[in-house]
FIMI-233707 format. One record per atom (N, C-alpha, C): residue in one letter; x, y, z. Coordinates in steps of 0.001 Angstrom, whole numbers, plus 500000, padded with zeros to 6 digits. Example, Ala and Ser with C-alpha at 12.3 -4.5 7.8 and 13.67 -1.06 7.14 Angstrom:
<pts>
A513190494310507800;A512300495500507800;A513200496700507800;S512850497750507080;S513670498940507140;S512900500030507870;
</pts>
This chain:
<pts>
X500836498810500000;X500000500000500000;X500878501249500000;X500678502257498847;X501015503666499240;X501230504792500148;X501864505091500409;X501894506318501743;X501016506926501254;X500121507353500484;X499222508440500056;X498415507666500325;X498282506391499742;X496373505398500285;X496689505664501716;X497632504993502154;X497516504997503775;X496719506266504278;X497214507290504000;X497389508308504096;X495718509092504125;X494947508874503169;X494003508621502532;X492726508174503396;X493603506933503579;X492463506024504230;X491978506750506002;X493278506784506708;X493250507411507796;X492834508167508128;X492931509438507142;X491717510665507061;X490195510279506829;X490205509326506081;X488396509033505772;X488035507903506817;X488963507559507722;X488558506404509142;X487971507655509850;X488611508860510169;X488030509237511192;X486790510787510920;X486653511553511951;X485744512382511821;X486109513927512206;X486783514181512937;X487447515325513655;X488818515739513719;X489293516608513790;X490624516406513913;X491041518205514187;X492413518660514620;X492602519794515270;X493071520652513519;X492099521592513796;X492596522878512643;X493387523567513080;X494387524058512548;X495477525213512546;X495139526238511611;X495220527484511914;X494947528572511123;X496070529437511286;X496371531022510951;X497039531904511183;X496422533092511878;X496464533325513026;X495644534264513909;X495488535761513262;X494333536375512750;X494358537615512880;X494360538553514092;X493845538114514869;X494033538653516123;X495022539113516499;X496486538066516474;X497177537758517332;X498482538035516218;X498314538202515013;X499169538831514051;X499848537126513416;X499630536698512912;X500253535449512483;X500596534362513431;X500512534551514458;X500394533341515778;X499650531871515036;X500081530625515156;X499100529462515359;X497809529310516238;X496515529535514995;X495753529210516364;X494800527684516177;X494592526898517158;X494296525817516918;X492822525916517521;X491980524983516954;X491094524789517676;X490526523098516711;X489523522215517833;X488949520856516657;X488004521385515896;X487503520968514922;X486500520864513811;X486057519353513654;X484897518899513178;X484543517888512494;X485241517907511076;X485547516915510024;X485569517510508422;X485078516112508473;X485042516319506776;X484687515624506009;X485688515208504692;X486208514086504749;X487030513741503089;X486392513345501925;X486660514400501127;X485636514445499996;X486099513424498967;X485533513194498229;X485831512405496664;X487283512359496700;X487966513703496302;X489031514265495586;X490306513971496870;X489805513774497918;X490927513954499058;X490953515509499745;X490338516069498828;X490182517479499997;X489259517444500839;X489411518210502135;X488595517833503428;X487510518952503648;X486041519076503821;X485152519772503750;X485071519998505196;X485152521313505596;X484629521814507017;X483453522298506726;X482419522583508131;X481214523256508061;X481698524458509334;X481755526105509115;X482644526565510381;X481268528077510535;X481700528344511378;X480550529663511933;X481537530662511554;X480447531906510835;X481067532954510925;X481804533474511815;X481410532852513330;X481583533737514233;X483162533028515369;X483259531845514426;X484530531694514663;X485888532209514566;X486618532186515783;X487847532072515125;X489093532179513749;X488643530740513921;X489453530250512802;X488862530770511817;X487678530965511017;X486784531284510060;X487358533199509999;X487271533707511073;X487958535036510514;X489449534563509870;X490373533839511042;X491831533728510007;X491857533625508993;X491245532727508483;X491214532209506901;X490781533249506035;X489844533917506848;X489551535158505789;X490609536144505633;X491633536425506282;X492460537144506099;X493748536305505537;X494135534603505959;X494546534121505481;X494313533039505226;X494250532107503746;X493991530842503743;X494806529436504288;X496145530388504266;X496906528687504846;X496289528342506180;X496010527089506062;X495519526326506996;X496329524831507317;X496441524003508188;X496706522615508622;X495683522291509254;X495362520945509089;X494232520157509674;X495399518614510267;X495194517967511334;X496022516768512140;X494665515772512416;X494854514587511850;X494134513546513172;X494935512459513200;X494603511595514064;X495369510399514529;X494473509171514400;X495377508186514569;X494416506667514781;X493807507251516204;X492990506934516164;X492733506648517689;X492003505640518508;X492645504717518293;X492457503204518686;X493190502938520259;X493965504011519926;X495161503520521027;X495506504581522024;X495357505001523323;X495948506006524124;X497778506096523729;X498504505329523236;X499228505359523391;X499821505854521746;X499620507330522118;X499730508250520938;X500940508145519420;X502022507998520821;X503603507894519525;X503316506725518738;X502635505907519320;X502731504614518337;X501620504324516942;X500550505381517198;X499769504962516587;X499781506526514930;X499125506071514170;X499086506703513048;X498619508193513020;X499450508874511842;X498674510534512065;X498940511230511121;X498240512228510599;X498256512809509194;X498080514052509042;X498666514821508842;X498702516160508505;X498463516686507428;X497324517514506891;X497016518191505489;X497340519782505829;X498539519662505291;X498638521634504862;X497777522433503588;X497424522897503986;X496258523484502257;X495969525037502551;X495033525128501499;X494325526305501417;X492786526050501778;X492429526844502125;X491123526889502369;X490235527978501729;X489527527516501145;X488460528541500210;X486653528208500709;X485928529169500557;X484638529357500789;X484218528273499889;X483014527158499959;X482078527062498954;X480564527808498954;X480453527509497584;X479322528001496841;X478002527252497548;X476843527308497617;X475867526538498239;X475612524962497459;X475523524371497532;X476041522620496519;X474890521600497606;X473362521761496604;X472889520589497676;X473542519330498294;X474236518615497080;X475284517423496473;X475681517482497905;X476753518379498031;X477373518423499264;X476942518514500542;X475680519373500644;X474883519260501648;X474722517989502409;X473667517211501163;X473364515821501374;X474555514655501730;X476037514880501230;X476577513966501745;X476943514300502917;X477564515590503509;X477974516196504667;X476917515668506124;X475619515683505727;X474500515802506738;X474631513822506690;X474912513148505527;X475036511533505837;X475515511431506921;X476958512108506716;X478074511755507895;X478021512471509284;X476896513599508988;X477115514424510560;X475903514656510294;X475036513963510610;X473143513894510686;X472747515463511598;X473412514946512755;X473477515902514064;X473862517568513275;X474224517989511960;X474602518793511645;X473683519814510863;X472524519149510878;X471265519686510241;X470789521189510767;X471199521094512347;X470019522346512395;X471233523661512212;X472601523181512212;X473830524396511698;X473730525065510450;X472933524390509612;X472614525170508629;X471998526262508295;X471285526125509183;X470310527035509629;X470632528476510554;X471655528492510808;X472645529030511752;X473165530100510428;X475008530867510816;X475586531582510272;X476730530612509588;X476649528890509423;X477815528333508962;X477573528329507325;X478858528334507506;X479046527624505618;X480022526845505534;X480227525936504317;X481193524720503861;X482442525690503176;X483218524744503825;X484798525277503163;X485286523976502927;X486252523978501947;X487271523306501376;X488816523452501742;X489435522605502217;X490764522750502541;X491492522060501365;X492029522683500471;X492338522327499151;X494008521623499543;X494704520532499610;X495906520246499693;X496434520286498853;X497904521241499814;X499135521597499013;X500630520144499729;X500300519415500920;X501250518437501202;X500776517863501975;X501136516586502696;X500542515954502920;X501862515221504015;X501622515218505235;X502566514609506281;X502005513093506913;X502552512550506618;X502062511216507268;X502856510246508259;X502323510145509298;X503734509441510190;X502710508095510718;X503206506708510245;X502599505686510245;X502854504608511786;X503986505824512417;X504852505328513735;X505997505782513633;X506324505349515101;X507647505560515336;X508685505152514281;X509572506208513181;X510433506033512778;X509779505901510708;X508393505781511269;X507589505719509546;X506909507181509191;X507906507945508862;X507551509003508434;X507759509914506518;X506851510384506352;X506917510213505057;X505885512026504633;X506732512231503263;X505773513243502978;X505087512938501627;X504142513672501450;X503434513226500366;X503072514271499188;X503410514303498041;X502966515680497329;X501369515403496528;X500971516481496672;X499630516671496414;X498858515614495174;X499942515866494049;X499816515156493154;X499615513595493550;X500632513111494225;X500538511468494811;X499167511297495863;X498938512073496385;X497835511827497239;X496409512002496522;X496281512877495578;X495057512656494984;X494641511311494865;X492869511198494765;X492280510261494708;X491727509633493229;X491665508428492679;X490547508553491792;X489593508770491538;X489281509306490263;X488202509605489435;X487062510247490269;X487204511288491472;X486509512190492369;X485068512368491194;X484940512829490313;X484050513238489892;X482968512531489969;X483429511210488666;X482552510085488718;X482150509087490227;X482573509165491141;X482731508814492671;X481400509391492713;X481340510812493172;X480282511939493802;X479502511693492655;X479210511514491560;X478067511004490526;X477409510186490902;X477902509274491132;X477431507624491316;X476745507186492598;X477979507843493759;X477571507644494958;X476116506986495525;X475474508967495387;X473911508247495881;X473377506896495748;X473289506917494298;X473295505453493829;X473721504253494080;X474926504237493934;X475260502784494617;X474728502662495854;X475028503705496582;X474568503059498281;X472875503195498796;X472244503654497264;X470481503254497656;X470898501443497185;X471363501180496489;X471488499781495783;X472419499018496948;X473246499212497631;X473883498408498870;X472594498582499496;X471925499198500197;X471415499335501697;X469799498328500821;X469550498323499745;X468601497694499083;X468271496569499171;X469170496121498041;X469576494810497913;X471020493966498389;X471849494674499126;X473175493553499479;X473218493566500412;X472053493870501550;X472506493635503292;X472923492750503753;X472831491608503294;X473072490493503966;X474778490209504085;X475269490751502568;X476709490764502347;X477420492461502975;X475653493137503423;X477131493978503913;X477502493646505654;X476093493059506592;X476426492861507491;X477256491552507631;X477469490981506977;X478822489899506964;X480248490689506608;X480272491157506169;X481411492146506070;X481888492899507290;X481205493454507737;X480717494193509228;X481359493308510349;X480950491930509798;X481220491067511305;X482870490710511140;X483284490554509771;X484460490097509446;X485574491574510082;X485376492611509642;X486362493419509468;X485762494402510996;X485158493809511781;X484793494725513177;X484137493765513884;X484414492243513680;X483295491496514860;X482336492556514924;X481529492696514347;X479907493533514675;X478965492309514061;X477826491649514936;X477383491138514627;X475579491874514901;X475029491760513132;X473678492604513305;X473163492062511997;X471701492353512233;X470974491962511085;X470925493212510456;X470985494177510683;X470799495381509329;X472140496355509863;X472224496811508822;X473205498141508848;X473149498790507471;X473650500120507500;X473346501228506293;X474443501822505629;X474791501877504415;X475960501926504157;X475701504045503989;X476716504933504039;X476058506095503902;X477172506923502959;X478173506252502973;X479251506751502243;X480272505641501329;X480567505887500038;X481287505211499307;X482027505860498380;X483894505620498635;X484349506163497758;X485715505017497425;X486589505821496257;X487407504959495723;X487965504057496577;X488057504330498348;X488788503616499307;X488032502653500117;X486506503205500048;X485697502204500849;X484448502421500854;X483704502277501969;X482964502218502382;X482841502795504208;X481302503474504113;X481283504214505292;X479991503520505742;X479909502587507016;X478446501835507640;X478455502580508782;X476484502123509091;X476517502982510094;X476040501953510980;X475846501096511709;X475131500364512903;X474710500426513938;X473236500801514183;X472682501179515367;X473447502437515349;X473955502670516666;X474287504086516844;X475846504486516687;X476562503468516220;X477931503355515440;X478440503363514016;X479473503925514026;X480112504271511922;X481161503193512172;X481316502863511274;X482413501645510698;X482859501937509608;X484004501973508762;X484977502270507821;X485144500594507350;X484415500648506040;X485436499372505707;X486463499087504706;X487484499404504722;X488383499434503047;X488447498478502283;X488601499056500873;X488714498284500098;X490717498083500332;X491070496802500028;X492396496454499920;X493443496875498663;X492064497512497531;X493008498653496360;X492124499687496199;X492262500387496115;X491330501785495407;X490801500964494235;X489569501927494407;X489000501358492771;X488846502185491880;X489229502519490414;X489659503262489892;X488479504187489067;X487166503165489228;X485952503815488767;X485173503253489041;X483825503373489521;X482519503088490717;X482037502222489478;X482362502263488270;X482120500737487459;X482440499399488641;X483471499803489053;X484223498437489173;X483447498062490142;X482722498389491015;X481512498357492237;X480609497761491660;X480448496325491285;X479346495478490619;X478568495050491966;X479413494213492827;X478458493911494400;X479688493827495650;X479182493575496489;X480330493387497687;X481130492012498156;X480271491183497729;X481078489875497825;X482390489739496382;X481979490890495554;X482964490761494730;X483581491432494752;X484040492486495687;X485100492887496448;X486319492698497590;X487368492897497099;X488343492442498721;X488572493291499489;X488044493577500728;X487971494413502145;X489446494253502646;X490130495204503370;X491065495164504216;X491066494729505441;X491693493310505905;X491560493214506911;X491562493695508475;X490692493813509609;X491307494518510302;X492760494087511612;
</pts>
């Protein structure tokens, strides 16, 4: 596997992670605070942020931004995985598309809309990845891109009305294999070149695919896929 899949994957396992901005306040100071994001199609990470933030003024005065998360499987921090996206950050435009996948993954995020937030894009310019002690690696933008983002976010909806439809049976066997989760239903809510995003009862599960897939063609069913073990 690639330092960029790795890389990749780790960002779309988790949900939150600490933003870095450049303080207007404080004249170019680091200022940190967490965010939820979201990893889009493309590998760039979608925030939802309040006007009345912080960080949301920095960016307006400056876009460089860093976003960090970690495995977090393990208290025992040095050992476990972590990824750093340096980028830019730009405003988006209003994009139901995006709406609808954003609110999949953060349901709870519905009534913020309604609020003073809007979606931003943290566009990556590098990519830091430290896989452990002594596995450290950088990544250029170019290598970390994802496949075929476009056709991905096309398809999406689709495939996963057609998983949660007709392939439950193969997705909660999957579920049990790669997370001992044993259940009669679960919902798939996200699918991209790296995996799959389930949701069970009141839990998300990540399941990878063991290669990227290079176009949501290749997504015929799930038993005819190879999952990454966990």
């Amino acid at each position: 596997m690639s330092h960029a899949q790795e890389a990749r994957r780790l960002l779309r396992a988790h949900r939150y992670g600490a933003l870095s901005t450049l303080s207007k306040k404080l004249t170019g100071f680091p200022f940190g605070s967490i965010t939820p994001y979201l990893t889009d199609h493309d590998g760039s990470l979608i925030i939802l942020i309040s006007a009345l933030a912080e960080h949301t003024k920095n960016i307006s005065q400056d876009p460089r931004v860093s976003l960090i998360t970690h495995n977090q499987s393990s208290p025992d921090i040095q050992m476990q995985g972590r990824v750093t996206v340096t980028g830019l950050a730009e405003r988006l435009p209003d994009c139901l598309n995006m709406v609808n996948r954003y609110l999949r993954h953060f349901p709870e995020a519905a009534g913020l809309l309604k609020l003073d937030f809007s979606f931003y894009r943290i566009i990556p310019v590098a990519i830091r990845h430290i896989g452990g002690v002594g596995q450290i690696h950088w990544i250029n933008k170019e290598s970390y891109a994802a496949h075929a983002p476009e056709d991905f976010s096309a398809h999406e909806e689709t495939l996963l009305r057609h998983i949660n439809s007709e392939q439950q049976a193969a997705l909660c066997r999957q579920l049990q294999l790669s997370h001992d989760v044993q259940s009669s239903s679960a919902s798939a809510y996200g699918l991209d070149c790296d995996g799959l995003d389930v949701r069970c009862q009141t839990n998300s599960f990540r399941l990878d695919f063991i290669h990227p897939l290079s176009h949501p063609d290749q997504f015929t069913s799930l038993t005819a896929l190879t999952f990454r073990s966990p």
